[in-house]
FIMILUM-284713 format. One record per residue (C-alpha): residue in three letters; x, y, z. Coordinates in steps of 0.02 Angstrom, whole numbers, plus 50000, padded with zeros to 5 digits. Example, Ala and Ser with C-alpha at 12.3 -4.5 7.8 and 13.67 -1.06 7.14 Angstrom:
REM residues 2
ala506154977550390
ser506844994750357
//
This chain:
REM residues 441
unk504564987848638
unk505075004648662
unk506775009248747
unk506835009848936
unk507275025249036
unk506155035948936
unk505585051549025
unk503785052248968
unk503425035248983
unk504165037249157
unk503185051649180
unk501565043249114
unk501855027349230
unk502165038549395
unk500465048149352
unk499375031949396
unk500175031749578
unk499875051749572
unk497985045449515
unk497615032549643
unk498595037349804
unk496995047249830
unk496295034649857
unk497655028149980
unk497575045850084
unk495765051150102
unk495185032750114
unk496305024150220
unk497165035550307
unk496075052650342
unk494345058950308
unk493645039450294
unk494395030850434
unk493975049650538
unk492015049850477
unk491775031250500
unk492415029350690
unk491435047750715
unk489675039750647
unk489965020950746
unk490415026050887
unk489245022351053
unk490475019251200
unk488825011751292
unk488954996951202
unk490714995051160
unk490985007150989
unk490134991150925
unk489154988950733
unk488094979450671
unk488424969050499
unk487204957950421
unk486594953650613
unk488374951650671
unk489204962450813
unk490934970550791
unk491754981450865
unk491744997650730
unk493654998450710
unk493854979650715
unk492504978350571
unk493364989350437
unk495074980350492
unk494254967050425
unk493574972050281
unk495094976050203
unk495904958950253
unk494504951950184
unk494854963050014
unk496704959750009
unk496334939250038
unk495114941249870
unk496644951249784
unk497804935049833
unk496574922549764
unk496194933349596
unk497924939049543
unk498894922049508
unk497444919449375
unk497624938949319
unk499374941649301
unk499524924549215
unk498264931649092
unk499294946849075
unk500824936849054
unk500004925248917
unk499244940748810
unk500174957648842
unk498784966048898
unk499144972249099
unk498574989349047
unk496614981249030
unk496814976549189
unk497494991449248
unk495975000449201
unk494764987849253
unk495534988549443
unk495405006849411
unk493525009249370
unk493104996849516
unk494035008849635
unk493475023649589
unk491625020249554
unk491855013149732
unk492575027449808
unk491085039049725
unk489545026849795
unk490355032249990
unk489535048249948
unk488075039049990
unk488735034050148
unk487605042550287
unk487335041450456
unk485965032350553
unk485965020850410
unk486335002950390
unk488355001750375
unk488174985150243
unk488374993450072
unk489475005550103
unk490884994050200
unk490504983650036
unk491074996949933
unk492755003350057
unk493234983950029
unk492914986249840
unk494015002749821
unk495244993549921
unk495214979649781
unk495174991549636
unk496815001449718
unk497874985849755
unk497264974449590
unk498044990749487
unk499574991849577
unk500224974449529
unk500024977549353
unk500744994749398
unk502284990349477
unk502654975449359
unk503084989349220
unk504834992249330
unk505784983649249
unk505144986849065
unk505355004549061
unk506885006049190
unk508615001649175
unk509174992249330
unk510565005249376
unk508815018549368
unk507475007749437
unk507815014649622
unk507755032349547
unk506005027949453
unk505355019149591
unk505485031949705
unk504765044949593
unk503155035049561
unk503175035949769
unk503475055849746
unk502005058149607
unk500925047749745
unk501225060249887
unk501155077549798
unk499535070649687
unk498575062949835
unk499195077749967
unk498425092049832
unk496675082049833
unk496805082450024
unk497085100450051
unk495645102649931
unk494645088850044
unk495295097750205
unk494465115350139
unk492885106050124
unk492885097550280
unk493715110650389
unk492695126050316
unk490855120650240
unk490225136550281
unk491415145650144
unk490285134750020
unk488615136450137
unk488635116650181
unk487605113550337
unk487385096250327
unk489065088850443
unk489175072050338
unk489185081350176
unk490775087050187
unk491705071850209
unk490565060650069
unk490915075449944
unk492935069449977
unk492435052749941
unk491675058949748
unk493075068149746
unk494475054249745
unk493395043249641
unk493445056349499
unk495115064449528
unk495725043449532
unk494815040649371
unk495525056449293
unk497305056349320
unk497365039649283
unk496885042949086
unk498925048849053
unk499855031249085
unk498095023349008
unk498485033648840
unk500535034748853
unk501005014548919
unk501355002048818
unk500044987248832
unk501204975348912
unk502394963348803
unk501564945148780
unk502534930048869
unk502994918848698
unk503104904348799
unk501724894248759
unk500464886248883
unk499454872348878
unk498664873249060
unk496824882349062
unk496744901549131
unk496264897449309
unk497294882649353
unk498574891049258
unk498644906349350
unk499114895849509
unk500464886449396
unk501434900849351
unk501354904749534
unk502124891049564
unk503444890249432
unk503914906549510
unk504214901149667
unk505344887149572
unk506364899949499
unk506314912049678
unk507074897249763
unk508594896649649
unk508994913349690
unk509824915249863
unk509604933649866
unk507794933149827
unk507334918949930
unk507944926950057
unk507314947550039
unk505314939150014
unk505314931450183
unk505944947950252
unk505004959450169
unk503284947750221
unk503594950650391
unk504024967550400
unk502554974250281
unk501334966550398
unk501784980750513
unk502174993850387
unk500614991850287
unk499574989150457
unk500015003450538
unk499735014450381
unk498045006450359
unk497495007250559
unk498515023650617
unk497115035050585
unk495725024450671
unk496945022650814
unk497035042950834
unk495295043850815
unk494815031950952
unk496315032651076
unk496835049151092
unk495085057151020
unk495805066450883
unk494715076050759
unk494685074850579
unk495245091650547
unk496695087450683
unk496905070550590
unk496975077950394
unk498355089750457
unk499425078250527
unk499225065050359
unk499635080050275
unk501255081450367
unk501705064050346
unk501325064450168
unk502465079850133
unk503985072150254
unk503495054350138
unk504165067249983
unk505755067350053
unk506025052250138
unk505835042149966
unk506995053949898
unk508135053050036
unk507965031450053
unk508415030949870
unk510125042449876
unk510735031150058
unk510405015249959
unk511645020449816
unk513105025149962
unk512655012150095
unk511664997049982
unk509724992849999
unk509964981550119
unk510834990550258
unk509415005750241
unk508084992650238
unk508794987550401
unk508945005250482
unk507275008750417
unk506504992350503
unk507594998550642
unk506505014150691
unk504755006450630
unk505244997450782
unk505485009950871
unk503765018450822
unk502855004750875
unk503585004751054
unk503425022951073
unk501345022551000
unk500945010351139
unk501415023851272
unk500745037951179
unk499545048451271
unk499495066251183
unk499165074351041
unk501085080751031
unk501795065751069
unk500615055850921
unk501425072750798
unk503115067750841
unk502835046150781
unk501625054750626
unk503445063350566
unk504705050850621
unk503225037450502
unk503355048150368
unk505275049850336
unk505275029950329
unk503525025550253
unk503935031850059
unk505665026950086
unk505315007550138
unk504075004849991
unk504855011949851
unk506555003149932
unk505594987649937
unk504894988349765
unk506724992749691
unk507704979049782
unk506504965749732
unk506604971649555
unk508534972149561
unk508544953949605
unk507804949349442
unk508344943549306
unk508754954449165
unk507364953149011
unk506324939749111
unk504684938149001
unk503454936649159
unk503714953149234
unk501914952249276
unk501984935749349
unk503444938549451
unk502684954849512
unk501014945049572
unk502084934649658
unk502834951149737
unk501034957149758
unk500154943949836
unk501784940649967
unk501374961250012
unk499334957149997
unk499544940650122
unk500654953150254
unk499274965750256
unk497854950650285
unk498954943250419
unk499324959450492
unk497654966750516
unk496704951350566
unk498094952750717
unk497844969750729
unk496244966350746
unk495914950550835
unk497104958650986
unk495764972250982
unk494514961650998
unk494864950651137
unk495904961551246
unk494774976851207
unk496224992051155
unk497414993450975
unk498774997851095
unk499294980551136
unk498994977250931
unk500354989450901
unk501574978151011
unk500944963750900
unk501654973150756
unk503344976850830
unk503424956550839
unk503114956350663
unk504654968950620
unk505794959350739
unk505594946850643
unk506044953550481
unk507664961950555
unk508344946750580
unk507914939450422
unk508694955250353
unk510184952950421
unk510324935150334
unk509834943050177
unk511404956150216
unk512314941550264
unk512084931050116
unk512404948549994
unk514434948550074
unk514474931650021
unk513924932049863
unk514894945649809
unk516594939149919
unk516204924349793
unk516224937449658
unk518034943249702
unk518874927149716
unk518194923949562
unk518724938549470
unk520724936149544
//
């Protein structure tokens, strides 16, 4: 096992979030979301699409797509990561996430319009599979190559590799889309399916330097009798044994459930929102992502420096604290300004909630636990059942009441909720450590 804190293992790991937050930008949040409301829309019947002889409202459909993707990532990782766990090999399945995202991302170049919508939603659901199956395995090498006094340092810097790799594609992208004539493109929709290659090769590129530098994950010696499937759900389990004895962790999951179902919502629907609500372009749309991602950059940074003066836990709750606020002020958004000024406020607390997330769920571990990968699915498919809970609300609301505004209020709910579960989880922290002190004297 090589030593932790290593700077080109570090280095290595943070590429694969610079490789497949591509994926994460031009996908979910610009030129995809942007060219897909732009080619469904018919406001005579609704904005709505046809799939497989079904009718959905366009926005509604690809809300559920993903859902639909991150329900198939909870089902499937259990069995992987116990796989992992059993052999030492969460790199494989690193890569194999990996070339099912990117390939994915490259067949939306065949995405066209006036076509049936069938394959290609398909293949956004796939890329959405291939980008969150790798992360599990990506985020479960925390603790194995970080010291827990650096892991909110590391953490954060995989989040700062993500933003500068995936906002240097997108100004690329934007050049495409913004000026076609500089490369004598006449053809609108070519533009925007030449992004989609794009990610799927820059994704499978960059993501060749942890592939090489990682180690291939350390085998769990504890030996199991159970077969792969069944077991996968087992270890699950047993996890959720051991989260239960910890009062800190059993406390932060519940927490971080309910307020990820807004973060990772609103991150995933924002730029379908613009689109349809306020009629936003995509050039009008890539610029402002851009913005966010750049403001991300330093929020991370910034998120990671409060936590070591204030603690994790009271900038989680400050942070929940103005996603609140966000959600309020998008309902009564009306103009293009005011959408600029929520885009900048999202992006000083987007980077900086994830990578805090990641970091205090990490810290709560035990030291030299075997299962890293285990306890990370368990991390993963808590984040994975948030986003399927939060979109088929953000959804659903759409559906029946016919606008995402009063889905965004449906979010705020959701962080309400995890404030005050923070708040026990602060709660419970003074204790514990009060505990500490008596102790000690």
């Amino acid at each position: 096992m090589e030593t932790k804190n290593n700077k080109k293992t570090i280095r290595a790991w943070a590429f694969f979030d610079w490789a497949n937050s591509a994926y994460n930008l031009v996908i979910t949040s610009t030129i995809f979301p942007a060219y897909y409301v732009a080619i469904t829309a018919n406001p005579a019947n609704g904005n709505r699409v046809a799939f497989f002889g079904k009718s959905f409202i366009n926005t509604a459909l690809s809300d559920y797509a993903l859902a639909t993707a991150y329900m198939i990532m909870v089902l499937l990782l259990p069995i992987l990561s116990s796989i992992a766990d059993y052999k030492g090999n969460k790199k494989l399945f690193m890569q194999f996430f990996t070339a099912i995202g990117s390939l994915s991302c490259c067949y939306l170049f065949y995405f066209k319009p006036h076509q049936p919508i069938e394959a290609s939603i398909i293949a956004f659901a796939l890329a959405a599979i291939g980008y969150s199956g790798g992360f599990v395995f990506y985020n479960s090498y925390l603790p194995e190559i970080a010291t827990v006094d650096m892991q909110d340092k590391v953490s954060a810097k995989g989040f700062t590799y993500g933003y500068i790799g995936s906002v240097l594609l997108q100004i690329v992208c934007f050049v495409f889309v913004k000026k076609p004539e500089w490369f004598g493109i006449t053809d609108s929709s070519f533009a925007p399916r030449l992004s989609f290659l794009l990610v799927g090769l820059w994704w499978m590129g960059f993501a060749i330097i942890p592939f090489v530098v990682l180690p291939k994950g350390s085998p769990n010696a504890v030996p199991h009798n159970h077969n792969i499937i069944k077991g996968g759900f087992i270890e699950l389990g047993n996890v959720w044994k051991k989260v239960k004895k910890m009062p800190l962790l059993k406390r932060f999951l519940p927490a971080f459930f309910f307020y990820s179902m807004g973060v990772q919502t609103i991150m995933l629907v924002a730029t379908g929102f613009a689109a349809k609500e306020l009629k936003m372009d995509t050039s009008a749309l890539i610029t402002i992502i851009l913005i966010i991602q750049l403001v991300a950059i330093a929020g991370a940074t910034l998120m990671s420096r409060l936590s070591g003066k204030y603690g994790n836990v009271r900038v989680l709750i400050g942070t929940v604290i103005i996603w609140i606020m966000v959600c309020i002020a998008a309902y009564y958004t009306t103009t293009h300004s005011q959408f600029y000024v929520i885009a900048i406020i999202v992006g000083l607390v987007m980077g900086g909630i994830q990578s805090m997330s990641r970091s205090t769920y990490s810290k709560y571990l035990p030291e030299n636990i075997p299962d890293t990968a285990s306890f990370f699915s368990f991390y993963d498919v808590t984040e994975k059942l948030a986003i399927v809970g939060g979109l088929f609300s953000f959804g659903f609301f759409e559906e029946i009441t016919g606008s995402p505004r009063n889905s965004v209020l449906v979010l705020a709910i959701f962080f309400i909720v995890g404030l005050i579960l923070l708040f026990s989880l602060l709660k419970a922290e003074r204790s514990i450590q009060k505990n500490a002190e008596f102790s000690a004297e």
